[in-house]
VOPAGU-2260 file (C-alpha; in pm, 1 decimal, decimal comma):
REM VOPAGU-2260
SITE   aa  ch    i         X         Y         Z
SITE  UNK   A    0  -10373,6   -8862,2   13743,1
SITE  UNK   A    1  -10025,8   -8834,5   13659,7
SITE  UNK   A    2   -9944,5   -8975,6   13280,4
SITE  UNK   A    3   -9677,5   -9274,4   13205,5
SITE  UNK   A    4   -9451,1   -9191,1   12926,5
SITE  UNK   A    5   -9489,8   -9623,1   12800,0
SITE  UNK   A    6   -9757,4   -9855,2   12933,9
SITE  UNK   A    7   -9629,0  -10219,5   13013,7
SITE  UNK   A    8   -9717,5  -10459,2   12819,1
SITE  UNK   A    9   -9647,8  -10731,1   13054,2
SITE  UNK   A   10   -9856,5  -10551,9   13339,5
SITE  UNK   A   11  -10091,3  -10427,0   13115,2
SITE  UNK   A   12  -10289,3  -10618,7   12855,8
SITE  UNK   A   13  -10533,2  -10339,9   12760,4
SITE  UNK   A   14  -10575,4  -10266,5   12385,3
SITE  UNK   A   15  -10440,2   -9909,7   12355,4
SITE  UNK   A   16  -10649,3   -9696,0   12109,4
SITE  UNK   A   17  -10513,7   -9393,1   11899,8
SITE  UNK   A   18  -10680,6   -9059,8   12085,6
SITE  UNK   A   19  -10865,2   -8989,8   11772,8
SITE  UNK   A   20  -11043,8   -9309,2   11752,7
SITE  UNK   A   21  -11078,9   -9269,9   12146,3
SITE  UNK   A   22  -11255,5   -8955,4   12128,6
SITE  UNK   A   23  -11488,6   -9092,2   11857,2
SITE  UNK   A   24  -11602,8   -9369,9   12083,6
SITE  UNK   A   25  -11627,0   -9108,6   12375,3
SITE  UNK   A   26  -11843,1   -8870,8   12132,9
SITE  UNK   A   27  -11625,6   -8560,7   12212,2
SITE  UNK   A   28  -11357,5   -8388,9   12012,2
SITE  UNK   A   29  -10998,0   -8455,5   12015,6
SITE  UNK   A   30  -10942,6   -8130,6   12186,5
SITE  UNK   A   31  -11187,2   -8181,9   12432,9
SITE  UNK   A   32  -10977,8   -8552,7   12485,2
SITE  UNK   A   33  -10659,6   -8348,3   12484,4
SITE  UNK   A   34  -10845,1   -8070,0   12788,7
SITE  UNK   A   35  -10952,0   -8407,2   12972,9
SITE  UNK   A   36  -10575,1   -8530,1   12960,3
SITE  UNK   A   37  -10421,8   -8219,2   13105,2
SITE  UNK   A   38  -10735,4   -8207,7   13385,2
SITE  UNK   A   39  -10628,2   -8558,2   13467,7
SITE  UNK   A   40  -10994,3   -8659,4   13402,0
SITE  UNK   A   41  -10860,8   -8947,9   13152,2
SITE  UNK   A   42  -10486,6   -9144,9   13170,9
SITE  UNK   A   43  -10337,8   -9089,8   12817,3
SITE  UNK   A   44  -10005,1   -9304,6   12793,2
SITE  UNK   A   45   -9721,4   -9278,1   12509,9
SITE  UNK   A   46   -9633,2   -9538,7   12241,1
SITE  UNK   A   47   -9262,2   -9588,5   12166,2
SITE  UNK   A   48   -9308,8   -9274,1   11858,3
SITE  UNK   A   49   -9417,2   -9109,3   12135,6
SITE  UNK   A   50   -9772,0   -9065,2   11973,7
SITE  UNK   A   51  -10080,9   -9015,7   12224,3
SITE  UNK   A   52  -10271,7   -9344,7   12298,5
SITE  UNK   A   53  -10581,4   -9426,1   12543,1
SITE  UNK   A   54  -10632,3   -9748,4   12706,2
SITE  UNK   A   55  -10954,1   -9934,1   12568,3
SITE  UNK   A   56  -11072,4   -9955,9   13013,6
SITE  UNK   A   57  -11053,2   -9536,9   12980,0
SITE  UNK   A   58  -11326,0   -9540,4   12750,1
SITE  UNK   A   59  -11485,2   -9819,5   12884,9
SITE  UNK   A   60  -11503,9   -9616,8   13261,4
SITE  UNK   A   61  -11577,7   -9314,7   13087,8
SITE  UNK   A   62  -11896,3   -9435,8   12906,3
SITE  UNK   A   63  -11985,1   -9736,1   13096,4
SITE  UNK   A   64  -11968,1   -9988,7   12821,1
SITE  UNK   A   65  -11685,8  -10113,8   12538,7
SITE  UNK   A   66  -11588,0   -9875,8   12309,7
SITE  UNK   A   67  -11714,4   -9878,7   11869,9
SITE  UNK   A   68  -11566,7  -10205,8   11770,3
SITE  UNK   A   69  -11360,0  -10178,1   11494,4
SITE  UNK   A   70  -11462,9  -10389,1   11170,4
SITE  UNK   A   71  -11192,4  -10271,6   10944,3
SITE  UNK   A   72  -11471,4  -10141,6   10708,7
SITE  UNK   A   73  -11546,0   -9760,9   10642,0
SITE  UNK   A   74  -11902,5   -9705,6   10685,4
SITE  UNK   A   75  -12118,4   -9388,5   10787,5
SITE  UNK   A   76  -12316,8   -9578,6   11029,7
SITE  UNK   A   77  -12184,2   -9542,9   11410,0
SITE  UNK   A   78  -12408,3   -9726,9   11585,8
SITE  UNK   A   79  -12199,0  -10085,3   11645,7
SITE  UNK   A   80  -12238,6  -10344,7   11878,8
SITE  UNK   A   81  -12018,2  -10624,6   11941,4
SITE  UNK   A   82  -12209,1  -10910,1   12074,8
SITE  UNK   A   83  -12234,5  -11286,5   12025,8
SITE  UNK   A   84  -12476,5  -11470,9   11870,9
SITE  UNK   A   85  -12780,2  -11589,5   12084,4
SITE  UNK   A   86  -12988,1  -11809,9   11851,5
SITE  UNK   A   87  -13064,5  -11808,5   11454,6
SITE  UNK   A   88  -13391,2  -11908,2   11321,5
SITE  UNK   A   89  -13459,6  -11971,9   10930,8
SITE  UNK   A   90  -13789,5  -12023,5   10741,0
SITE  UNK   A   91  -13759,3  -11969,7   10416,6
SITE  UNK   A   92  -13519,9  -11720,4   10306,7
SITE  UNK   A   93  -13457,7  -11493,7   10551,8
SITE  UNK   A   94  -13372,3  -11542,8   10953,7
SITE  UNK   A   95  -13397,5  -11379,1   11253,0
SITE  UNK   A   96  -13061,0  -11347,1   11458,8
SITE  UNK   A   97  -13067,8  -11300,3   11800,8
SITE  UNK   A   98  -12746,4  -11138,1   11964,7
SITE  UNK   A   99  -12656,7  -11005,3   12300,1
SITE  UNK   A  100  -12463,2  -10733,1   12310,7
SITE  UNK   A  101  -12361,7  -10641,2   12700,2
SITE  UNK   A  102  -12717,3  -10609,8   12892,6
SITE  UNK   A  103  -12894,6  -10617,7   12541,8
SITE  UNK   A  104  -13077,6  -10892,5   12295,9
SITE  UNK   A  105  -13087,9  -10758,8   11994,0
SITE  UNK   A  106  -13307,6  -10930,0   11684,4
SITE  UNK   A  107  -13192,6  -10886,1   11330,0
SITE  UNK   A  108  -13393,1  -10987,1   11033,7
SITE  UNK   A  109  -13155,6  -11082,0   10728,4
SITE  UNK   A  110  -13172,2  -11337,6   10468,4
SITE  UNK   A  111  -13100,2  -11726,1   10485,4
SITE  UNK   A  112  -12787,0  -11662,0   10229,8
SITE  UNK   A  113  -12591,1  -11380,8   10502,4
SITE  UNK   A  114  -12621,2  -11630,4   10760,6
SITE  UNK   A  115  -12433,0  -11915,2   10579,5
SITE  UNK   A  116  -12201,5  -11651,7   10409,5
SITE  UNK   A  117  -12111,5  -11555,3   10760,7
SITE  UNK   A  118  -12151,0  -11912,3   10932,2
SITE  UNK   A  119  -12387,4  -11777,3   11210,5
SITE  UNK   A  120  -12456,5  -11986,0   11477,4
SITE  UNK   A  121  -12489,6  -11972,1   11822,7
SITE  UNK   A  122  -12147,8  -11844,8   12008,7
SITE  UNK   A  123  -12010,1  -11710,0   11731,5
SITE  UNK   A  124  -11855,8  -11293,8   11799,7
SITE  UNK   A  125  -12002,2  -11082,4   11568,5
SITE  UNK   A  126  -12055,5  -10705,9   11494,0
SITE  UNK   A  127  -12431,1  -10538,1   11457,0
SITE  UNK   A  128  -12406,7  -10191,0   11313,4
SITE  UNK   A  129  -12731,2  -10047,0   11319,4
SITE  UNK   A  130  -12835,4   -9744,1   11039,1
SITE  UNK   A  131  -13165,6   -9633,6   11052,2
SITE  UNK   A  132  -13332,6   -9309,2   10881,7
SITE  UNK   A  133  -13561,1   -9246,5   11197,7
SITE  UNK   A  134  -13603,2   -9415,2   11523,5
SITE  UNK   A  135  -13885,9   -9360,1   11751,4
SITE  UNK   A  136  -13846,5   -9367,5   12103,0
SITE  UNK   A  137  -14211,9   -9352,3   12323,6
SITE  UNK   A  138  -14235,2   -9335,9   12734,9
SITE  UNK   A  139  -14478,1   -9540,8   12901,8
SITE  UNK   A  140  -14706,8   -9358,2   13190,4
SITE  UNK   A  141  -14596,5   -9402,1   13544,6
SITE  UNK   A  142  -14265,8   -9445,6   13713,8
SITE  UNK   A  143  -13943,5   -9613,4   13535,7
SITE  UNK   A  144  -13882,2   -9971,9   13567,8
């Protein structure tokens, strides 16, 4: 895959991501994205200072789903989703959000008061980052589904 020296933007509406924050989507290192770009296994394109940039659709081919959204916040958690809000159900003071994120529901338990300071409600774009000390994953018997 030979490498542009500028994308388009006319032809080319993808959101171009800095290689760093493209390899930390991918999960690999930036000098495993930099071995990648000179195999021609990903299509790396310049910026006008000539800085290293990846097309969000690399990523997206690459792992078969939308790169980490980015929430402008520093946190140690890494597991985000960017989804849209399904349904929100209240009783009392807390409320269960359901959001679908690509082939996923996901069901979030958080109080009353963070879903009006965040004005939840059906088709609104949100972020869930998900930090958990332990997950447990089980297998049932017989053949996958």
């Amino acid at each position: 895959m030979a490498r542009s020296q500028e994308p388009n933007p006319g032809s080319d509406p993808d959101r171009l991501l800095p290689v760093g924050q493209a390899a930390r989507a991918l999960g690999i290192s930036l000098d495993t994205l930099r071995r990648w770009d000179r195999e021609g296994r990903i299509r790396v394109v310049r910026d006008r200072a000539n800085r290293r940039m990846v097309p969000a659709s690399e990523v997206e081919r690459l792992v078969g789903r939308p790169p980490r959204p980015a929430t402008g916040s520093r946190l140690s958690a890494r597991n985000r989703l960017a989804g849209v809000v399904r349904n929100v159900q209240t009783d009392g003071v807390m409320a269960v959000v359901e959001i679908e994120a690509g082939p996923y529901v996901l069901a979030a338990a958080i109080t009353r008061d963070a879903v009006e300071e965040l004005a939840l409600a059906p088709g609104v774009t949100v972020v869930a980052t998900i930090k958990a000390t332990s997950v447990m994953v089980s297998r049932e018997e017989g053949p996958a589904r």
